[in-house]
DRENPA-291821 format. One record per residue (C-alpha): x, y, z; residue in three letters; residue number from 0. Coordinates in pm, 1 decimal. Layout:
<rs>
@X: X	Y: Y	Z: Z	code: ALA	pos: NUM
...
</rs>
This chain:
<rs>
@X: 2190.2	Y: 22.9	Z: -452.8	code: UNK	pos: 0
@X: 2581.0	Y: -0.6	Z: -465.1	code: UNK	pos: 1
@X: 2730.7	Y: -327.5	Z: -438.4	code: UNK	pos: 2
@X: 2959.8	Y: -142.2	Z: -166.8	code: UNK	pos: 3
@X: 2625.3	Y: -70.9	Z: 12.9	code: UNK	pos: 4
@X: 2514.6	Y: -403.7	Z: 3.7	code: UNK	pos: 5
@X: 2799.4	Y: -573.2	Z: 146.3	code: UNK	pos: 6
@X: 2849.7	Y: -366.8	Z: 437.4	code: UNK	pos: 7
@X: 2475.3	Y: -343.2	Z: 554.2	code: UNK	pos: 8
@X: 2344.4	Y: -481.5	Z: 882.7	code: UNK	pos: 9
@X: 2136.6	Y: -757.7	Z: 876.4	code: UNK	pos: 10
@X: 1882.8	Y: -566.3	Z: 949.4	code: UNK	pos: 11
@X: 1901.4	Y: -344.6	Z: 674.3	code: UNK	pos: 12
@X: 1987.7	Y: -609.6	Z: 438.0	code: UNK	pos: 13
@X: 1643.5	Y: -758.7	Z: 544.1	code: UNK	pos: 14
@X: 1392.8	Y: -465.1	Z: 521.3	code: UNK	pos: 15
@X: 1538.5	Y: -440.9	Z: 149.9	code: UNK	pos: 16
@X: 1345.9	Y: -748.6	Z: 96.0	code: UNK	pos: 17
@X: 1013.7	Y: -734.5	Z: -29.4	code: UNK	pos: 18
@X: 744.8	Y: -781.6	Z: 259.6	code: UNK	pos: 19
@X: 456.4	Y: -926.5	Z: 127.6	code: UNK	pos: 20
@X: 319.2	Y: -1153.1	Z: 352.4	code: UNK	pos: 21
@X: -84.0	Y: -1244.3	Z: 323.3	code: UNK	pos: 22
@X: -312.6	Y: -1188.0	Z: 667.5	code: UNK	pos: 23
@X: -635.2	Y: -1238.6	Z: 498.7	code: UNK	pos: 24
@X: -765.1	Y: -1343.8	Z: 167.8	code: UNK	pos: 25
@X: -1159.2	Y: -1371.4	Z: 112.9	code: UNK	pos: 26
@X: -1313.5	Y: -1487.8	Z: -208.2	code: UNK	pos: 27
@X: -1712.0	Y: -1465.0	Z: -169.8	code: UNK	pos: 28
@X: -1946.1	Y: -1518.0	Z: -541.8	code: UNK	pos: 29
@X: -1853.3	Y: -1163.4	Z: -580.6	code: UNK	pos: 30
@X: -1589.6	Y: -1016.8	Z: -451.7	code: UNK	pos: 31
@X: -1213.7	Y: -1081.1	Z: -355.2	code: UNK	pos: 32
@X: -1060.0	Y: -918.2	Z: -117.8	code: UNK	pos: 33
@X: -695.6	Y: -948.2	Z: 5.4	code: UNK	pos: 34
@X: -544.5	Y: -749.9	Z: 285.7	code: UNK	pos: 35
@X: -111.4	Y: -812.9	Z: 304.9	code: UNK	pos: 36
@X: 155.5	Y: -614.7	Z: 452.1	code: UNK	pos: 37
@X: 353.9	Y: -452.5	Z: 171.9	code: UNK	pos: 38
@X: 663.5	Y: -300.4	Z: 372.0	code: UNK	pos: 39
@X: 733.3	Y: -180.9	Z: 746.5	code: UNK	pos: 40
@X: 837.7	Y: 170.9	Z: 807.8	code: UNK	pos: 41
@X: 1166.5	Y: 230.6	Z: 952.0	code: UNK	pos: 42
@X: 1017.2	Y: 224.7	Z: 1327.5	code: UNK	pos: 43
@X: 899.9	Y: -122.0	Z: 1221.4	code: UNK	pos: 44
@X: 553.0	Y: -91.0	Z: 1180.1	code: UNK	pos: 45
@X: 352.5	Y: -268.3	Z: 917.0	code: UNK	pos: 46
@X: 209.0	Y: -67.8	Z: 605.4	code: UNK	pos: 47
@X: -96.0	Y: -310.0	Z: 504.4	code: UNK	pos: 48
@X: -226.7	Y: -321.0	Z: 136.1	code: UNK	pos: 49
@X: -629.3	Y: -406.3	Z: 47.5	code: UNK	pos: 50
@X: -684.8	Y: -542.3	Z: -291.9	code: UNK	pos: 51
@X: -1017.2	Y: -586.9	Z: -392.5	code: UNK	pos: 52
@X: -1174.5	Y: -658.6	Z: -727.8	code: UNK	pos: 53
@X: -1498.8	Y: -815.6	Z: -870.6	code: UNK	pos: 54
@X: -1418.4	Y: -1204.3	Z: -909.1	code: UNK	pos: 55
@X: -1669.3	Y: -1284.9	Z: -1166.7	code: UNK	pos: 56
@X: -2027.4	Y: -1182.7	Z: -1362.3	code: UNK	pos: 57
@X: -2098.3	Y: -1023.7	Z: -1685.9	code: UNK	pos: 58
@X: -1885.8	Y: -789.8	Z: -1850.0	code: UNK	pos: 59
@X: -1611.4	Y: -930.3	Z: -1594.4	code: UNK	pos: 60
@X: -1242.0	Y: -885.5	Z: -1740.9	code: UNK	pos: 61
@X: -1049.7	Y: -1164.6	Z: -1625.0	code: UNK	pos: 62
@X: -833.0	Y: -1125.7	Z: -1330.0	code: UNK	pos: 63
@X: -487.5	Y: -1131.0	Z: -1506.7	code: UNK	pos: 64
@X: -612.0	Y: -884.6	Z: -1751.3	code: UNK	pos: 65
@X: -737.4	Y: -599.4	Z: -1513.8	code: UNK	pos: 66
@X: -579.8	Y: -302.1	Z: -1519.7	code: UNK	pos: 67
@X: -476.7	Y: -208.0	Z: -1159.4	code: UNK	pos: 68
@X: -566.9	Y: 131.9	Z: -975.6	code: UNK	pos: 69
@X: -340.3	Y: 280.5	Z: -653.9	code: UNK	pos: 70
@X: -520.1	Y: 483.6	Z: -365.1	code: UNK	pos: 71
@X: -325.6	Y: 590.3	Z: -138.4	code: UNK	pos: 72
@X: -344.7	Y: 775.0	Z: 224.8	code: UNK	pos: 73
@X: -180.3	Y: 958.2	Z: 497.6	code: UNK	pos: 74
@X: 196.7	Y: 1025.0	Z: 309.1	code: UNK	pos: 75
@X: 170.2	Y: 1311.8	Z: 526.8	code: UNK	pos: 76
@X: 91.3	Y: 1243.7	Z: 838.2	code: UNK	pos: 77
@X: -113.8	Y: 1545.9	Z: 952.8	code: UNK	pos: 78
@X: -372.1	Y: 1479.7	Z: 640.3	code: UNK	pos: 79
@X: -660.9	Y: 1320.0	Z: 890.4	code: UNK	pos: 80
@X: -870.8	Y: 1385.8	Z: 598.3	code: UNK	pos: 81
@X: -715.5	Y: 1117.2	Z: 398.2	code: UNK	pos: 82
@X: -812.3	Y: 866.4	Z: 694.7	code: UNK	pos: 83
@X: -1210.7	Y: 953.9	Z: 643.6	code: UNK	pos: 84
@X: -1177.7	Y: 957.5	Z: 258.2	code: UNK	pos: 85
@X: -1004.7	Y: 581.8	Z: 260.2	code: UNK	pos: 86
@X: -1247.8	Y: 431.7	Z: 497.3	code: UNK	pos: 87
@X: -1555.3	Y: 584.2	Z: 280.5	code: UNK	pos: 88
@X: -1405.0	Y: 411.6	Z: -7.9	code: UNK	pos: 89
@X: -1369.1	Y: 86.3	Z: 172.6	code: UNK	pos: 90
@X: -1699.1	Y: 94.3	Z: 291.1	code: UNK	pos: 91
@X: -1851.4	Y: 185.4	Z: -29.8	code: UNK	pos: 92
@X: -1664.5	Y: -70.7	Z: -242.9	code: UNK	pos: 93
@X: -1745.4	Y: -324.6	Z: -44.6	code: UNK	pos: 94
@X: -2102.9	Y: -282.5	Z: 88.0	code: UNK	pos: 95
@X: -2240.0	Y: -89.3	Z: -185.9	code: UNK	pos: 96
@X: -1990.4	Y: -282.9	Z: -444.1	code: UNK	pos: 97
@X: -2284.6	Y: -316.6	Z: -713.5	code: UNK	pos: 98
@X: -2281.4	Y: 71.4	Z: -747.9	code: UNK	pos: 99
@X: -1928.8	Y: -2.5	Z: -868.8	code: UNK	pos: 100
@X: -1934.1	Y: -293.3	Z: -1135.5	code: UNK	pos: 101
@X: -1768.7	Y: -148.2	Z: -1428.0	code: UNK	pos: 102
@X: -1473.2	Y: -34.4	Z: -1170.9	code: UNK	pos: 103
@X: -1472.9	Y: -382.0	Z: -1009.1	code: UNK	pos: 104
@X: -1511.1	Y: -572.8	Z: -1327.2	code: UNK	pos: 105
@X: -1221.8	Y: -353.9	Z: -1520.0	code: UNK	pos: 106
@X: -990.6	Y: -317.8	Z: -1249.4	code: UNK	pos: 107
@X: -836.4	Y: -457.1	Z: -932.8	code: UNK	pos: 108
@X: -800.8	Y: -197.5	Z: -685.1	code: UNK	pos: 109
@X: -518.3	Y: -154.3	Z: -454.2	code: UNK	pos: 110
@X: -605.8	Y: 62.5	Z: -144.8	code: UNK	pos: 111
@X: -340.7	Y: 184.1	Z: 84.5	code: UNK	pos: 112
@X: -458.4	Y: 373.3	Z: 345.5	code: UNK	pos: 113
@X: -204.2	Y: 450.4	Z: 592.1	code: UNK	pos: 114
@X: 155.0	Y: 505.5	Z: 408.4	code: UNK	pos: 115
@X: 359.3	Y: 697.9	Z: 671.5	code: UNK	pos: 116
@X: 301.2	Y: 487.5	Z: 972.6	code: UNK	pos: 117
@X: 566.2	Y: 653.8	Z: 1179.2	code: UNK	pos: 118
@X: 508.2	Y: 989.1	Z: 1114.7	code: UNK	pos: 119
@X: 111.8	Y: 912.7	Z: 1241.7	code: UNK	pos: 120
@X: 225.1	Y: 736.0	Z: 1523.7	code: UNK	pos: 121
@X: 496.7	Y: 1054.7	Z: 1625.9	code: UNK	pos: 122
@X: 227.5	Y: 1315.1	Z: 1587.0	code: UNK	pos: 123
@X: 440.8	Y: 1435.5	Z: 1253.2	code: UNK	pos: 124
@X: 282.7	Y: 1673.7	Z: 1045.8	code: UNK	pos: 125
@X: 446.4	Y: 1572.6	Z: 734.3	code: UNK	pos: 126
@X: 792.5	Y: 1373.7	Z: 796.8	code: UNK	pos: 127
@X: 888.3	Y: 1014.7	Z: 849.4	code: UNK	pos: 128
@X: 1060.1	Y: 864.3	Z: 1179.6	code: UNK	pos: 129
@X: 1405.7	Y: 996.3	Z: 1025.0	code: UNK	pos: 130
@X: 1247.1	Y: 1351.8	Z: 971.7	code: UNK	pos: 131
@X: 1230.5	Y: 1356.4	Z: 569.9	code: UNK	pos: 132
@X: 907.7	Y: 1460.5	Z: 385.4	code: UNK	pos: 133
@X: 862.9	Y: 1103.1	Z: 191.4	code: UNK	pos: 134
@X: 617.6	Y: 1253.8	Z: -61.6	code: UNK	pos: 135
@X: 1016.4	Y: 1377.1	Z: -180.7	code: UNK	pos: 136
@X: 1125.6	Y: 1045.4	Z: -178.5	code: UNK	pos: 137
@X: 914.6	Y: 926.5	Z: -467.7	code: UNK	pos: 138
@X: 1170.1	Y: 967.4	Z: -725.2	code: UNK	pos: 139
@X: 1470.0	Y: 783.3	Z: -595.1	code: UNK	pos: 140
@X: 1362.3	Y: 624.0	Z: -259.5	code: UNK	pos: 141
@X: 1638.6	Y: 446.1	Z: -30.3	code: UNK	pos: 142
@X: 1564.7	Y: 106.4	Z: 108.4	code: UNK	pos: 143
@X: 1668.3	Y: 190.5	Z: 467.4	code: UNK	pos: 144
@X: 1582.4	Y: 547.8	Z: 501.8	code: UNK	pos: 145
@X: 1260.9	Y: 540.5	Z: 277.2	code: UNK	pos: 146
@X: 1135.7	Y: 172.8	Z: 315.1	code: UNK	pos: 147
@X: 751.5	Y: 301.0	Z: 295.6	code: UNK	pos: 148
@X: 782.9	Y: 438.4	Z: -78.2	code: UNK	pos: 149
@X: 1073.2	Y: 171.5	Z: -199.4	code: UNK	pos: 150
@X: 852.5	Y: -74.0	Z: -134.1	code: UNK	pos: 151
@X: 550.1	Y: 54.1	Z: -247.2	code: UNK	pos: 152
@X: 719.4	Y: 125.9	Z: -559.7	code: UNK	pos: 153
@X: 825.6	Y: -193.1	Z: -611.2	code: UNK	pos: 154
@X: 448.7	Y: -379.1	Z: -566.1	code: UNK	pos: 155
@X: 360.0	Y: -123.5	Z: -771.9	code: UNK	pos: 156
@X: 530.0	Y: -170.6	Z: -1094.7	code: UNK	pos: 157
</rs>
């Protein structure tokens, strides 16, 4: 962003440019860890949450800071109900089925995020954000305060 920008932004503003990550619940069981965080809020305000989950330890386990990490995301576009169904039948899967998964878990922590355009769901959008833009356009060079759901994502994920 402009230094110009910056200066004359609202609070507000100046605050949802900030990086959201704030932790609601971690759970480390012999197997599995599992973290669930709020990675931004939409323009509206709403949260977008992030699940990580990855195999903690066993054989053939990579160690955690050397996993590769894997994105799945849902509902950019709002009217994609599908993408709801698909997310929670990988979250069930992983998790109560997780051995069916072991060289995934052990190789790679997994990042699910399964609701990205909170607004849009919310307004009964088909595919646009609270401010009316189609953020799977965004992806390339998304603003802070129009386009908080993919600047933020972008940034946890790099």
């Amino acid at each position: 962003l402009l230094k110009a920008d910056e200066e004359t932004a609202s609070p507000l503003i100046k605050q949802m440019r900030k990086p959201m990550r704030s932790k609601l619940l971690e759970i480390h069981t012999d197997y599995l860890y599992y973290k669930q965080e709020i990675v931004s809020q939409s323009v509206g305000g709403l949260n977008i949450y992030q699940i990580t989950l990855t195999k903690r330890k066993g054989q053939n386990c990579v160690p955690f800071h050397r996993k590769k990490c894997m994105y799945i995301t849902a509902r950019l576009h709002s009217a994609e109900t599908h993408g709801s169904l698909i997310m929670k039948y990988i979250m069930d899967e992983l998790v109560t089925r997780s051995d069916n998964f072991d060289s995934i878990l052990n190789s790679y922590v997994i990042k699910l995020v399964p609701l990205i355009n909170t607004d849009g769901v919310t307004l009964g959008n088909s595919r646009s954000s609270l401010v009316g833009l189609d953020l799977n356009r965004r992806w390339a060079e998304p603003n802070a305060s129009i386009h908080p759901e993919i600047y933020f994502l972008k940034k946890t994920m790099q």
